[in-house]
PAZAPA-4460 file (N, C-alpha, C; in steps of 0.05 Angstrom, whole numbers, plus 32768, in hexadecimal, padded with zeros to 4 digits):
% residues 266
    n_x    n_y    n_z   ca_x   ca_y   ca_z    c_x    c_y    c_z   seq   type   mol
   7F46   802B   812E   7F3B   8046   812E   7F50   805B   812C     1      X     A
   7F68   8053   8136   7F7E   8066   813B   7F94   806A   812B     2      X     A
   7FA7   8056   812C   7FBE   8049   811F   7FBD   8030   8108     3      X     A
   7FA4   8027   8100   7FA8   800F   80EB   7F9B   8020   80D0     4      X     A
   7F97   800A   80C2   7F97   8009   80A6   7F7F   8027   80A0     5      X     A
   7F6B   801E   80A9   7F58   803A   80A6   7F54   8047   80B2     6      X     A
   7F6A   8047   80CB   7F61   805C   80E0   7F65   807A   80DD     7      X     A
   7F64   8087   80F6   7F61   80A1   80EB   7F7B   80B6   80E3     8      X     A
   7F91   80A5   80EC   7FAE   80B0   80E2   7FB3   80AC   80CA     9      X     A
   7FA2   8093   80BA   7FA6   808E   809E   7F93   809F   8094    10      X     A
   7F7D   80AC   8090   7F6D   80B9   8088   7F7D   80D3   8088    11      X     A
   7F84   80DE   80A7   7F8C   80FA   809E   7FAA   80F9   8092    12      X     A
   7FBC   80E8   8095   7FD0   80EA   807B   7FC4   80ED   806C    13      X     A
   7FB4   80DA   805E   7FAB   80D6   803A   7FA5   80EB   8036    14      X     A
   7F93   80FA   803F   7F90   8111   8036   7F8F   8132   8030    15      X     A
   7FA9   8129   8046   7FC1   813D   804A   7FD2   8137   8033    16      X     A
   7FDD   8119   802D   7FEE   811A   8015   7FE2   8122   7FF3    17      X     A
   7FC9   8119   7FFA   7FB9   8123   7FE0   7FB3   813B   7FDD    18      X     A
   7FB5   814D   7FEE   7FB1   816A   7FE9   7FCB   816B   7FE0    19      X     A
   7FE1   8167   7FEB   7FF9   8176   7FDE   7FFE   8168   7FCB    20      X     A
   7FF8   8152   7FBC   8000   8148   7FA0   7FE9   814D   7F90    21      X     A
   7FD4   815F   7F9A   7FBE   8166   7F83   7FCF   817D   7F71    22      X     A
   7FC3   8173   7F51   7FD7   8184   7F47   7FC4   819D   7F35    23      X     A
   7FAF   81A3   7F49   7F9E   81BB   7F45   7F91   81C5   7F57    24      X     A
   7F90   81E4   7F53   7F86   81F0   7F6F   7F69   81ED   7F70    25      X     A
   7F5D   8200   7F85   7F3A   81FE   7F86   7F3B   81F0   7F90    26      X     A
   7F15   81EA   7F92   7F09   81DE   7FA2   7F0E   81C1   7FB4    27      X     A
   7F15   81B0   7F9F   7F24   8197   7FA5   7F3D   819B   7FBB    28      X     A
   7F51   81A6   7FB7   7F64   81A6   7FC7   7F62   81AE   7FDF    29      X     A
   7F4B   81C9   7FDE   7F4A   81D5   7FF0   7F2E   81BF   7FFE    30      X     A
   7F27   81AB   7FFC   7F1B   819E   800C   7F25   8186   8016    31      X     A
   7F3F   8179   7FFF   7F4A   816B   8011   7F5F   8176   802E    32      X     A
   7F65   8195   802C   7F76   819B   803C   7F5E   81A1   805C    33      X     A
   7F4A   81A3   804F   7F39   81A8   8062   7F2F   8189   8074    34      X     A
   7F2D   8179   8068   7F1B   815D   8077   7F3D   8152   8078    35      X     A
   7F55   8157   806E   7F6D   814F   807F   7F76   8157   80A0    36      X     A
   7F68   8173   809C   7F6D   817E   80B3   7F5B   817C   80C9    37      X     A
   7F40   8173   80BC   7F29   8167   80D4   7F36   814B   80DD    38      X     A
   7F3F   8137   80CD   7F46   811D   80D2   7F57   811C   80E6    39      X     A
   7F6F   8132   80E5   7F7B   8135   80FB   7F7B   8143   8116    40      X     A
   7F66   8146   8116   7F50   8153   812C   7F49   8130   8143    41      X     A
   7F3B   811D   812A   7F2E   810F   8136   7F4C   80F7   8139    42      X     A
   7F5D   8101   8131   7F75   80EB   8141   7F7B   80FD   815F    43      X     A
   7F7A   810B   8160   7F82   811D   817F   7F62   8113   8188    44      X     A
   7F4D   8112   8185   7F33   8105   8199   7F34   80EB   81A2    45      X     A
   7F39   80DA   8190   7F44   80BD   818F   7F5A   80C0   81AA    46      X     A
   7F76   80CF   819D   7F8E   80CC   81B0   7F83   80C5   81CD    47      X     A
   7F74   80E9   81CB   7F6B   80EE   81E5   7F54   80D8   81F2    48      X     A
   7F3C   80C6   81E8   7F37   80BD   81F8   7F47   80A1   81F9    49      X     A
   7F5F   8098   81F3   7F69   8084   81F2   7F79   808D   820D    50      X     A
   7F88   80A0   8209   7F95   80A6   822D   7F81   80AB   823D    51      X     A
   7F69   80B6   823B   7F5C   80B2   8255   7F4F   809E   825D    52      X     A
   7F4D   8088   824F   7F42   8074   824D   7F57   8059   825F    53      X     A
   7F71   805E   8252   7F8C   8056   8260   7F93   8063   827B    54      X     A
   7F85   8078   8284   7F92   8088   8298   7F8F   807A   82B1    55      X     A
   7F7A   8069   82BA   7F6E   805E   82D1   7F7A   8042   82D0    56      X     A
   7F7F   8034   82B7   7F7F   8018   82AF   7F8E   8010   82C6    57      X     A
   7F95   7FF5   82D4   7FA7   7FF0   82E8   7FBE   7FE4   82E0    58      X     A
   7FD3   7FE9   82E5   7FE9   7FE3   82E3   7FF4   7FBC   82EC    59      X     A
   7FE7   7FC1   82FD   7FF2   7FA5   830E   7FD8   7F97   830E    60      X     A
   7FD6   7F87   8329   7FC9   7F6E   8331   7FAC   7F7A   833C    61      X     A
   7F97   7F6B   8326   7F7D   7F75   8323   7F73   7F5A   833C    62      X     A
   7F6E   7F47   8332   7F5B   7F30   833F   7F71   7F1A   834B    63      X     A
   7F65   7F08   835B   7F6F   7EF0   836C   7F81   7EDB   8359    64      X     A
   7F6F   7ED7   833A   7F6F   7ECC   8320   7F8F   7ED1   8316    65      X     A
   7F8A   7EE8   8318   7FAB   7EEB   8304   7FC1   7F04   8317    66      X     A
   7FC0   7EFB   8330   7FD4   7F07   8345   7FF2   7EFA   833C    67      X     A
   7FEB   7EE6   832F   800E   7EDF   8328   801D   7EE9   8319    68      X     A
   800B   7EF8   8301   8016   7EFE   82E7   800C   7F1F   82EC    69      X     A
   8018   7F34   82ED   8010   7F47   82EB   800C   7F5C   82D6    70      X     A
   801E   7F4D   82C2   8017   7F57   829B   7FFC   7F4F   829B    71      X     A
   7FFE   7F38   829B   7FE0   7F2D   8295   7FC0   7F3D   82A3    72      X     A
   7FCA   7F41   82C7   7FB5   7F47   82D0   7FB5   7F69   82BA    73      X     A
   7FC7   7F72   82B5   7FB8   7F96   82B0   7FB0   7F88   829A    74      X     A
   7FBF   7F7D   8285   7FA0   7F76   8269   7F8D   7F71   826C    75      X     A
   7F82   7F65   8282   7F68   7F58   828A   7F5A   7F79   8294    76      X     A
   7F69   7F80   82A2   7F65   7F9B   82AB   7F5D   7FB6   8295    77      X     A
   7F68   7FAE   827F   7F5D   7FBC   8269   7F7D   7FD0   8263    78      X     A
   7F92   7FCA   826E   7FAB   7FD5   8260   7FBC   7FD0   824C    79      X     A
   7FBF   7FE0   823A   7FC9   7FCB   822C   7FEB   7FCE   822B    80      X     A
   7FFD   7FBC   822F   800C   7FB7   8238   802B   7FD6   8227    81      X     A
   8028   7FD0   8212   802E   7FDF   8203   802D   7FFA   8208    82      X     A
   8018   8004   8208   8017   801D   8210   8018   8022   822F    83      X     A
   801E   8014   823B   802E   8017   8256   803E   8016   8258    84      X     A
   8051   8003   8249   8075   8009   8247   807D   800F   8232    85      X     A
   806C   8016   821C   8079   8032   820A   807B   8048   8213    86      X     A
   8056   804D   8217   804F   806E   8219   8041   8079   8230    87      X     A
   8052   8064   824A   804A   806E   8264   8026   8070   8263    88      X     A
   8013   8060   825A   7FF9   805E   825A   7FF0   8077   8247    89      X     A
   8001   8076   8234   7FFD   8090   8219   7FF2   8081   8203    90      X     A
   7FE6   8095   81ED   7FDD   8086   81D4   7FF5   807D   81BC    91      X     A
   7FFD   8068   81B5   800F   8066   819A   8004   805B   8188    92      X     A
   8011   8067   816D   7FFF   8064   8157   8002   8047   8145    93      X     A
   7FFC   803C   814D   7FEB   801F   814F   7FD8   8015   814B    94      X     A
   7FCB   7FFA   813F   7FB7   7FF4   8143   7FAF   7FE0   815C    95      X     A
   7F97   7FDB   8161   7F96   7FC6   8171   7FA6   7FA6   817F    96      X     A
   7FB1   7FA6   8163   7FBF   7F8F   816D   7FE1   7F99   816A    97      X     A
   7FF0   7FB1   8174   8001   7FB8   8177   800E   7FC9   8159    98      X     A
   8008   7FC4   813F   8016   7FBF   812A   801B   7FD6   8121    99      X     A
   802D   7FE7   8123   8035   8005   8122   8021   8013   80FD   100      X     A
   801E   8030   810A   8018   803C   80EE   802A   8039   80DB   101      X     A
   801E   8031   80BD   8033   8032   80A6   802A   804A   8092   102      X     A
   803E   8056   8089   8036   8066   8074   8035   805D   805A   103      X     A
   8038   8043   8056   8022   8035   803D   800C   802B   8046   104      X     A
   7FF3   803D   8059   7FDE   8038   805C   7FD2   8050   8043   105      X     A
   7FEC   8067   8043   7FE1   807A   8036   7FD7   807A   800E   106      X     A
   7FC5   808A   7FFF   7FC3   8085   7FEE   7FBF   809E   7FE9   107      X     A
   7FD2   80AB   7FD7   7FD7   80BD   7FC7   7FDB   80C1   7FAD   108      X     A
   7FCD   80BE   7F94   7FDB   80B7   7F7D   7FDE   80D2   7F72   109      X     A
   7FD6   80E9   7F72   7FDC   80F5   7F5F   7FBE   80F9   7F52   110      X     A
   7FB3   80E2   7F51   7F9A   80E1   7F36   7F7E   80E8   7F51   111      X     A
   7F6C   8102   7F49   7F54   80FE   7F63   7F46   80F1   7F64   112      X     A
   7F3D   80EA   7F45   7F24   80D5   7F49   7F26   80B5   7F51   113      X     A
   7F43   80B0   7F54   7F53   8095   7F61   7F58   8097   7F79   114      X     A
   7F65   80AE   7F84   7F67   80B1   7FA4   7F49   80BF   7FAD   115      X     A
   7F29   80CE   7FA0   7F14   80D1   7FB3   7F0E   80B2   7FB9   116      X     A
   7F10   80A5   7FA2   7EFA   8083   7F9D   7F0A   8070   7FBD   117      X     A
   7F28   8079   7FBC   7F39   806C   7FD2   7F2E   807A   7FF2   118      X     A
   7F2C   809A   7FEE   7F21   80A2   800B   7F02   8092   800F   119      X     A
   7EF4   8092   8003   7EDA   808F   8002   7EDD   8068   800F   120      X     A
   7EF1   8058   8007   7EEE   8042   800D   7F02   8044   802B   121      X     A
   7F0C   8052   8035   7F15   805A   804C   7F06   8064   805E   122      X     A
   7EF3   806D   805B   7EE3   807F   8069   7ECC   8060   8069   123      X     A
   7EBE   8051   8059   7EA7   803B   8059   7EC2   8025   806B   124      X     A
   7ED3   8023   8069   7EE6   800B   807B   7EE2   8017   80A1   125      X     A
   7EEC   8035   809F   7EEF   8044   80B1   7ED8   803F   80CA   126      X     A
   7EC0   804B   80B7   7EA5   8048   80C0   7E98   802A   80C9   127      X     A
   7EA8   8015   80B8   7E95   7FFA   80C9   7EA7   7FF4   80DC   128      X     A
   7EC6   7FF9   80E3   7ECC   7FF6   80FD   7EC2   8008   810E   129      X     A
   7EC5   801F   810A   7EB4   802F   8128   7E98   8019   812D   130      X     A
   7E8D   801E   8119   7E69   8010   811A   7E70   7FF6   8123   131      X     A
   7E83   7FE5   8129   7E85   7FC9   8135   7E8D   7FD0   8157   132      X     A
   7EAD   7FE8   815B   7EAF   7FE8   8175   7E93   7FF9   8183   133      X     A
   7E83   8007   8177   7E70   8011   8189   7E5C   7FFC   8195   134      X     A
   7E62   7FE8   818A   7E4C   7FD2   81A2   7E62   7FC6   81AD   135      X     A
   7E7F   7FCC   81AC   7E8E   7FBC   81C0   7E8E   7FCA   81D9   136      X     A
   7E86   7FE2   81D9   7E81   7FF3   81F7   7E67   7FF9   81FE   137      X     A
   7E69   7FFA   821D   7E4A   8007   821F   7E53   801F   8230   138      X     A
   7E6A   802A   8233   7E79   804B   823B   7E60   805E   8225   139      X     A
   7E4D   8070   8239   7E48   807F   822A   7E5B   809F   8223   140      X     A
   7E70   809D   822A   7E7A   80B6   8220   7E8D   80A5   8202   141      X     A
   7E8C   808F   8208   7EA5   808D   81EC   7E91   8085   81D9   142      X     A
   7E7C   807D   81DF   7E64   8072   81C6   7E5B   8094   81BD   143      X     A
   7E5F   80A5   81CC   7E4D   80C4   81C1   7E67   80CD   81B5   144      X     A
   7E7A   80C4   81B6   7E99   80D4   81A1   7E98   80B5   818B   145      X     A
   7E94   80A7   818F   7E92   8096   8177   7E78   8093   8162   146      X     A
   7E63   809D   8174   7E4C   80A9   8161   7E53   80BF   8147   147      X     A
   7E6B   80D1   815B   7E6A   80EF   8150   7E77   80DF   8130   148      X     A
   7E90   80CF   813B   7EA0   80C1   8123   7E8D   80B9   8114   149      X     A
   7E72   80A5   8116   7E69   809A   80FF   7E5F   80AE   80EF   150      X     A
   7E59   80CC   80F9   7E41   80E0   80E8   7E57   80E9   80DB   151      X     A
   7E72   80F1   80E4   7E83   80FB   80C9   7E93   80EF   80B7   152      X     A
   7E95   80D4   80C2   7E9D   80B4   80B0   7E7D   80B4   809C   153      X     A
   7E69   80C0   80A1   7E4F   80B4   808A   7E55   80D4   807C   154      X     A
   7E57   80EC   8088   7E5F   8104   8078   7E77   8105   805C   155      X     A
   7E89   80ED   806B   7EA8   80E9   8060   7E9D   80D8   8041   156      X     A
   7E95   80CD   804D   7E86   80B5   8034   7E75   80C5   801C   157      X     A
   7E62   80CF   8024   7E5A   80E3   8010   7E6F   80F3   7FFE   158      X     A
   7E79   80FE   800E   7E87   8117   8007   7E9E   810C   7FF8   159      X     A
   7EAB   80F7   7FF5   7EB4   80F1   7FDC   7EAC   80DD   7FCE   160      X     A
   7E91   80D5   7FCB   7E87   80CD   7FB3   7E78   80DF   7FA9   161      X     A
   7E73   80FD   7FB0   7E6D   8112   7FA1   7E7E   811E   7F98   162      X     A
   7E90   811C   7FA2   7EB1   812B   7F92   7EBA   8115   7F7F   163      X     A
   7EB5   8104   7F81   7EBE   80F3   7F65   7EAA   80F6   7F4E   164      X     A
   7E89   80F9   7F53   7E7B   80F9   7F49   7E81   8112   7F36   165      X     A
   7E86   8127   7F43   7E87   8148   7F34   7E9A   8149   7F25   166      X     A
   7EB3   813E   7F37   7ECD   8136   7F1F   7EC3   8130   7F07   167      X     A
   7EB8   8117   7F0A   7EB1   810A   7EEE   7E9E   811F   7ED5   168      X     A
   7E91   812E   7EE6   7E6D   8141   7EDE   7E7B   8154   7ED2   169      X     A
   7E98   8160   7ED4   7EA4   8173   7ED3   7EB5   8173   7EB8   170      X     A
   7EC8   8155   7EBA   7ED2   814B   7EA2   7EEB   814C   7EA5   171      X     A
   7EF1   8152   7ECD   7F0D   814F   7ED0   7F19   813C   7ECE   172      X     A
   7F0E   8125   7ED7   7F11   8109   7EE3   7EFB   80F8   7ED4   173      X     A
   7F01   80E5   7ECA   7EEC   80C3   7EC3   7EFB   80B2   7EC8   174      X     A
   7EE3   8096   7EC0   7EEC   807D   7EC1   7EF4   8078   7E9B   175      X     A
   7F0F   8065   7E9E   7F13   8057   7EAD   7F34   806E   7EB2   176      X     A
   7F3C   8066   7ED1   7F51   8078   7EE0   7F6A   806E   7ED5   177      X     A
   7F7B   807A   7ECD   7F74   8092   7EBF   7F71   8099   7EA0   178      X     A
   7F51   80AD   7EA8   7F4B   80A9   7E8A   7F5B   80C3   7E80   179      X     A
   7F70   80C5   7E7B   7F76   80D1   7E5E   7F8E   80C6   7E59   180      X     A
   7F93   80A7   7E60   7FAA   809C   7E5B   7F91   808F   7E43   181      X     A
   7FA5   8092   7E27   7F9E   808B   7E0D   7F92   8071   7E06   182      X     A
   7F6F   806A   7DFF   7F6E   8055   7E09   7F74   803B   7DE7   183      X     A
   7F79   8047   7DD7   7F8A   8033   7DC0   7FAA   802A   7DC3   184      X     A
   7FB1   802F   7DE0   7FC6   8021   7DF1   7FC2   8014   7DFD   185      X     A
   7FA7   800E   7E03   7F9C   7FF1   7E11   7F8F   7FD7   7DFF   186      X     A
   7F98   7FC5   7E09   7F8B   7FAD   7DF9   7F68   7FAD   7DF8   187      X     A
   7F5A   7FBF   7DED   7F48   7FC1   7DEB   7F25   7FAA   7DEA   188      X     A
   7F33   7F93   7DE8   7F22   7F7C   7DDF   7F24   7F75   7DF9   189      X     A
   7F2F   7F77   7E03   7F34   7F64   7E26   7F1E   7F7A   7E2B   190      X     A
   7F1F   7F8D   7E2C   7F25   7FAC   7E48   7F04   7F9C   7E52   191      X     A
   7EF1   7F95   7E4C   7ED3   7F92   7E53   7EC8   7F76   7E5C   192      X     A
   7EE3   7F68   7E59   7EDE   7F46   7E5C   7EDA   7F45   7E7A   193      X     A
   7EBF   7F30   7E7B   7EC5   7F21   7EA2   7ECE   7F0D   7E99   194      X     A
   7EE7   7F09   7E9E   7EED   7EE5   7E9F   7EF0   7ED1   7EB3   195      X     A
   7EDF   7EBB   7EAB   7ED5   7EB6   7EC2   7EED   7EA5   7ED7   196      X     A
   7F02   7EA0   7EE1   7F0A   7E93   7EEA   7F05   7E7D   7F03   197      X     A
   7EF0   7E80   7F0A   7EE1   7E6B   7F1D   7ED4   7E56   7F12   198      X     A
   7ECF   7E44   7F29   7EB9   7E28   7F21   7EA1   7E30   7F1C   199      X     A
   7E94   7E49   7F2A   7E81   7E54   7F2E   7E78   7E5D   7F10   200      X     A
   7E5E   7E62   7F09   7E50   7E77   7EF1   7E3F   7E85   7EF9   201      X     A
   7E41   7E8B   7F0B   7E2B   7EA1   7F20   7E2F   7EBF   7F17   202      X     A
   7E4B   7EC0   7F11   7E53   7ED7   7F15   7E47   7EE5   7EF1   203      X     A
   7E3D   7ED2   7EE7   7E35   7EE5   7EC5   7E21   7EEA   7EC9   204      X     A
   7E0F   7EE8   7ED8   7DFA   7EF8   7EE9   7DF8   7F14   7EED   205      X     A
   7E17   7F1C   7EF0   7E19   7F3B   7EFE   7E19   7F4D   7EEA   206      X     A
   7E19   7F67   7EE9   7E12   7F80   7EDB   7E33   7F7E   7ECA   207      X     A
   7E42   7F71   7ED9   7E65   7F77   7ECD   7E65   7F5E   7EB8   208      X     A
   7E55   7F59   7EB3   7E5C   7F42   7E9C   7E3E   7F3F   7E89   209      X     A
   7E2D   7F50   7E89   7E21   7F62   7E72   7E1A   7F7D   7E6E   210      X     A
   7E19   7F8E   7E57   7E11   7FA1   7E55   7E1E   7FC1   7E5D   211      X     A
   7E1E   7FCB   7E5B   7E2E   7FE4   7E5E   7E46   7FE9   7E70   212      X     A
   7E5B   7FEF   7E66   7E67   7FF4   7E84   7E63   800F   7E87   213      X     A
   7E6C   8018   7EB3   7E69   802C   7EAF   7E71   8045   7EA4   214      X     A
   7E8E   803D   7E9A   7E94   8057   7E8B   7E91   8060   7E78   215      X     A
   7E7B   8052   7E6A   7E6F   805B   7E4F   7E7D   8055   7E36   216      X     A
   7E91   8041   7E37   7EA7   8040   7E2B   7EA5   8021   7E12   217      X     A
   7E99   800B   7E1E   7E91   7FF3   7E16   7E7B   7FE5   7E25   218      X     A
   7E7D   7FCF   7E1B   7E6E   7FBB   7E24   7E75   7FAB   7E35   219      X     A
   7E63   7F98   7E46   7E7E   7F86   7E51   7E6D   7F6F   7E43   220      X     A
   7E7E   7F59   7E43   7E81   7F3F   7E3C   7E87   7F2D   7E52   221      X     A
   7E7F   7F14   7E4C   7E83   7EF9   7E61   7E8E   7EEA   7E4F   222      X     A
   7EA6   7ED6   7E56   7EBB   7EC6   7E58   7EBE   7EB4   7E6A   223      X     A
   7EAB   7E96   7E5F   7EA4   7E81   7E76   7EC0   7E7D   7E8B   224      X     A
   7ED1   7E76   7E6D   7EEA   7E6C   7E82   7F06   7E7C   7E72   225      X     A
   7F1B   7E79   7E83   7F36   7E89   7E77   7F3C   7E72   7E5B   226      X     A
   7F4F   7E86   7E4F   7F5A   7E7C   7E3A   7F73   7E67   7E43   227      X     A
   7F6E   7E54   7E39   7F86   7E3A   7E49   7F9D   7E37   7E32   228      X     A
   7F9F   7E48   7E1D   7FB4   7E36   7E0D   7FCE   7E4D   7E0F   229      X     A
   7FCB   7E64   7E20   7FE7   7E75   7E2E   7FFB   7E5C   7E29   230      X     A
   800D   7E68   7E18   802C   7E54   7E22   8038   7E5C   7E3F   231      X     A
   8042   7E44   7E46   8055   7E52   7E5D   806E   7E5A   7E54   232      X     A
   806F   7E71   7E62   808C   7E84   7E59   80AA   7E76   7E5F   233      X     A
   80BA   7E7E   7E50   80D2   7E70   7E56   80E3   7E81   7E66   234      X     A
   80F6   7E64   7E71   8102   7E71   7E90   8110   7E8C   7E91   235      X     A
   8114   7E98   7E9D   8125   7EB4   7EA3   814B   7EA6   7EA4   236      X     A
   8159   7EBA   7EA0   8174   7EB3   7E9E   817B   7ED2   7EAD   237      X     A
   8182   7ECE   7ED2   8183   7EE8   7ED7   81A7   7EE0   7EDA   238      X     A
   81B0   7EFA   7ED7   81D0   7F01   7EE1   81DD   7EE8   7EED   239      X     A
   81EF   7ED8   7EEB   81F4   7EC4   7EEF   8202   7ECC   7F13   240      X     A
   8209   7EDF   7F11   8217   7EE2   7F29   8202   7EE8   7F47   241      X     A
   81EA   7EE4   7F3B   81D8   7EE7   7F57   81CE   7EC3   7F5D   242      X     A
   81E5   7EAF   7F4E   81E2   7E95   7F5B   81C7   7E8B   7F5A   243      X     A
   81AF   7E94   7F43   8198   7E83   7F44   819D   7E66   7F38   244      X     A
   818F   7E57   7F35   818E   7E39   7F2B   8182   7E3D   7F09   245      X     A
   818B   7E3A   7F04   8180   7E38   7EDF   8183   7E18   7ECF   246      X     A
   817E   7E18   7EBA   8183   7DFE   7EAD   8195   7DFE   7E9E   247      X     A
   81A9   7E13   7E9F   81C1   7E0E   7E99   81D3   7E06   7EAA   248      X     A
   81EA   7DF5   7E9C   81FA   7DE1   7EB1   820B   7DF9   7EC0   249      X     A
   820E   7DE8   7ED7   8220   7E06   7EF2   8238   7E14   7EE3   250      X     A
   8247   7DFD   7ED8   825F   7E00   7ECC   8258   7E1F   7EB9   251      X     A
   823E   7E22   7EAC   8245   7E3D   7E94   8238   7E50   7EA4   252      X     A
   822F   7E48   7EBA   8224   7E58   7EC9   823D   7E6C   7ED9   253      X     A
   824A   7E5D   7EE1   8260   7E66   7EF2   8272   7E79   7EDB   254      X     A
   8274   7E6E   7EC1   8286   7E76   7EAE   827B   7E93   7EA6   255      X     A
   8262   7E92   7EA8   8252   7EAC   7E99   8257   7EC2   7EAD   256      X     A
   825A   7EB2   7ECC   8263   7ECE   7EDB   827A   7ED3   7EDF   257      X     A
   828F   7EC3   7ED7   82AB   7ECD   7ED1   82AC   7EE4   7EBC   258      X     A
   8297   7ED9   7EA6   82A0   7EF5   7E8D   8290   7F0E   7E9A   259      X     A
   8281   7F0B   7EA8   8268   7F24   7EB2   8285   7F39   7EBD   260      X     A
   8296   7F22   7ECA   82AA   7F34   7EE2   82BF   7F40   7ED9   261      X     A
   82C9   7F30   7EBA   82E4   7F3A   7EAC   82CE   7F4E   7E9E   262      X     A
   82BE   7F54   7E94   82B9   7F68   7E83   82AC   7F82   7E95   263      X     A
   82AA   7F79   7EB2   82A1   7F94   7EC1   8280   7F97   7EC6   264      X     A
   8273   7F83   7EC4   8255   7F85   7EB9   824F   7F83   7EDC   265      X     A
   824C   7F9F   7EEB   8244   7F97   7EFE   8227   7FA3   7F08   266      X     A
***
């Protein structure tokens, strides 16, 4: 909820970094700077009920059971160990199972209709963990602040699959992302194929392997199985002096990085 992959420190980066790499003003920007700055609203609620929540936890020896081990008794106790001898029973930005925030949780491209489609699957990830820990408590004050989370995690959800939608209605943004990279630079005959690579044939069943795609662009097609007669590529020959194994004998191996060294090739 806090510190991992969809939590709420990854949300309000993302779209904090996406306002400043939007590379146009209006509405857009000015709404990601706006739900960046709510997101980091709901990491200070989080923080906060995570220290008060920690504030009581017991330090030491809870039960008869685990009087020997006193780490053990406060986990049982509901401390978690970590944030007692990091942050003196403080919040760190973490997830549950210790593993510090990364800032390649973030997703920024530059392109909106690639980073809303990315908030929007942040915000549906976001929303089924809250919706799983709310039956792990029966605290009614943290179930009525994790309620509040699911109504603006289902607000969040809308609100950028309507901003992708308008993008598109508008003619700033389409599929496929990004559309105004030239599309007679793409191998065109592939671009609509399902190929099937499984044992399975279930999958020619689905909407992606007949009939329109959605970008209005082609058709799609089904392709029982891959094409098997790919040669395999021949081996790489990297810099002799990074000592890989090749099928040349050691002897010209060794020799090729003598000349690499008299001629300066570094």
């Amino acid at each position: 909820m806090l510190g991992g992959q969809y939590g709420e420190i990854t949300v309000a980066m993302q779209y904090s970094f996406q306002a400043w790499n939007a590379h146009m003003p209006g509405k857009y920007r000015d709404m990601l700077f706006g739900i960046g700055a709510e997101e980091f609203g709901h990491v200070e609620m989080l923080a906060t009920m995570i220290a008060q929540l920690l504030e009581k936890a017991p330090l030491g020896i809870t039960e008869d059971a685990v009087q020997s081990d006193p780490t053990v008794a406060a986990i049982v106790g509901g401390t978690d160990v970590q944030s007692a001898i990091v942050a003196g029973a403080g919040v760190r930005p973490v997830d549950s199972n210790g593993n510090p925030w990364q800032g390649s949780y973030v997703t920024a491209s530059g392109n909106l209709l690639a980073d809303f489609w990315a908030n929007a699957n942040a915000e549906m990830q976001g929303r089924l963990q809250v919706a799983r820990l709310y039956h792990m408590t029966d605290d009614h004050g943290i179930r009525d602040m994790l309620s509040f989370l699911l109504a603006r995690d289902t607000m969040h959800q809308n609100q950028w699959v309507a901003a992708a939608k308008e993008l598109q209605e508008e003619g700033t943004e389409n599929f496929p992302v990004p559309s105004n990279f030239p599309l007679n630079k793409e191998m065109r005959d592939v671009a609509y194929q399902y190929r099937n690579f499984s044992d399975g044939q279930a999958a020619a069943e689905g909407s992606w392997a007949s009939g329109p795609s959605p970008d209005g662009l082609g058709e799609f097609s089904y392709v029982a199985a891959p094409d098997s007669t790919v040669p395999m590529p021949p081996p790489t020959h990297p810099d002799a002096r990074f000592y890989g194994t090749t099928e040349l004998p050691n002897s010209m191996e060794k020799m090729a990085g003598k000349i690499q060294d008299k001629l300066h090739k570094e």
